[in-house]
N, C-alpha and C positions, 0 to 999 in steps of 0.2 A: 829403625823401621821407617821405608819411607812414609809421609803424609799420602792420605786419600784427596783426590779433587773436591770432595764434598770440604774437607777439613781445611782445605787450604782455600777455597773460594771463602766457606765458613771466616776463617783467620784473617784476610782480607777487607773483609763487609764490616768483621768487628770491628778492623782497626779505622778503618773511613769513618764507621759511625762514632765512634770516641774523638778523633782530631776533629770532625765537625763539633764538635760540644765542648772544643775550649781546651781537650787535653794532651799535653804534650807524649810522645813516644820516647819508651826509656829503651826497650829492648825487644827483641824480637828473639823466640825460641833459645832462651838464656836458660843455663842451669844455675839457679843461683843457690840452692846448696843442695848437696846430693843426692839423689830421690827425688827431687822438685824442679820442674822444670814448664814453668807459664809461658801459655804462646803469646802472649802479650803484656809487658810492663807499660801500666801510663800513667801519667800526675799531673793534676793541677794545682790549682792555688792551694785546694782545700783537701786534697784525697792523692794517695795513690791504689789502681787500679791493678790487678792482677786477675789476669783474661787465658781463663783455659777452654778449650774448645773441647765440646765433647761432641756436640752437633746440631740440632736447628733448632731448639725451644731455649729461652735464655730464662736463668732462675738464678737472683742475685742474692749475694749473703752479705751480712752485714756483720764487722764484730767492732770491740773497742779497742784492737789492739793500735798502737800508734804510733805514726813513722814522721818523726822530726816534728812531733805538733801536730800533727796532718792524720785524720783516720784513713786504715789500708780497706779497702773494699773491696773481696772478689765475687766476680762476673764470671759464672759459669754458661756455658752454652749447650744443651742437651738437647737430646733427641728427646722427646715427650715420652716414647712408646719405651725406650731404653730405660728415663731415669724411674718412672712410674713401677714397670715391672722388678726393677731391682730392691726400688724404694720400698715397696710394698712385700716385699717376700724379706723385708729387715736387711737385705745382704749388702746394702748401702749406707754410709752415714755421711750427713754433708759436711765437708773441710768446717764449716763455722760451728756443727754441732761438734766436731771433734775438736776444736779448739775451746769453744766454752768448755766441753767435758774436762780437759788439762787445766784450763783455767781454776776449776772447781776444786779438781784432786789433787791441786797443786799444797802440797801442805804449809805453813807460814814460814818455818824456818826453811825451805828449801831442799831440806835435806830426802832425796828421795833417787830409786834410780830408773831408768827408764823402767824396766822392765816391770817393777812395782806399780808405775803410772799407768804402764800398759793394760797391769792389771786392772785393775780401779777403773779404769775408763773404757774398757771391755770393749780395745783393740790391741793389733797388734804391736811387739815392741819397735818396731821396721817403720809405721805409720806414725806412731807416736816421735819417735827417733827423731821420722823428717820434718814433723808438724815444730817438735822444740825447735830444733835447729833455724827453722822458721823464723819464728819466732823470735831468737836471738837475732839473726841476719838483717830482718828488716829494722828492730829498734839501733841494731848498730850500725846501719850505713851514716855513709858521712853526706852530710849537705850540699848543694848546690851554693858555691861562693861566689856573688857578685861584687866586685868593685868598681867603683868610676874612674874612669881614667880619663881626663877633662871634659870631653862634652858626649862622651861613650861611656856606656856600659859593659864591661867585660864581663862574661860569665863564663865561669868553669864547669865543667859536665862532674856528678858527682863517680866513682868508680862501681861497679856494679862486678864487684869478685866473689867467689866461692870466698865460705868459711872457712880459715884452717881447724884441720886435723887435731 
């Protein structure tokens, strides 16, 4: 489905306003696992960013999940009148409240399947599915490796691929 003008001036503004504040661009409209797909990947020293545009009010989530050392923080962008009306008649829940909920019902030994979590966390198994998946993809990407090579720094870009199957 193409991008609307709003969404992609939207996409745009956000990515200008992040490089202004120090953070590096990882990706641009990357599906990095299936069902999931942020219009903007970006990292600093201390964070990487995950920037989905919904539309023009921005409402930031915070969780503890952690990518190389580094907390992931997604940056949502809403229309006020969209996220309000949705939020308030329940038929929305925000990516960080669905993640704490998994978090929660996640039972010690592991042992559970999606569809059970789905339950428990009273969403669907499709939502839950992409949220684990998540989940696993960011703590397993592989690092950014810098070596010196005499009086330079070489730096490798880390790979940013879908999950296997």
């Amino acid at each position: 489905m193409p991008e609307s003008e709003q969404h992609r001036i939207l996409k745009y503004k956000a990515r200008d306003q992040f490089l202004g504040q120090g953070y590096s661009l990882l990706s641009l409209d990357r599906e990095v696992v299936e069902g999931y797909r942020p219009d903007i990947i970006l990292e600093n020293e201390d964070e990487v960013l995950f920037v989905e545009i919904v539309a023009t009010s921005d409402h930031e989530l915070k969780n503890d999940l952690m990518y190389h050392g580094k907390p992931v923080r997604f940056v949502k962008y809403y229309t006020l009148d969209s996220w309000l009306k949705s939020y308030y008649r329940g038929l929305r829940k925000s990516p960080i409240k669905i993640m704490e909920d998994i978090f929660e019902a996640l039972p010690t030994d592991g042992t559970i399947s999606t569809k059970q979590l789905a339950k428990r966390i009273g969403s669907t198994w499709r939502t839950t599915e992409a949220y684990l998946r998540l989940i696993v993809w960011v703590q397993s990407c592989p690092k950014i490796i810098s070596e010196r090579a005499g009086k330079r720094i070489k730096t490798y870009r880390r790979e940013w691929g879908n999950l296997p199957e």
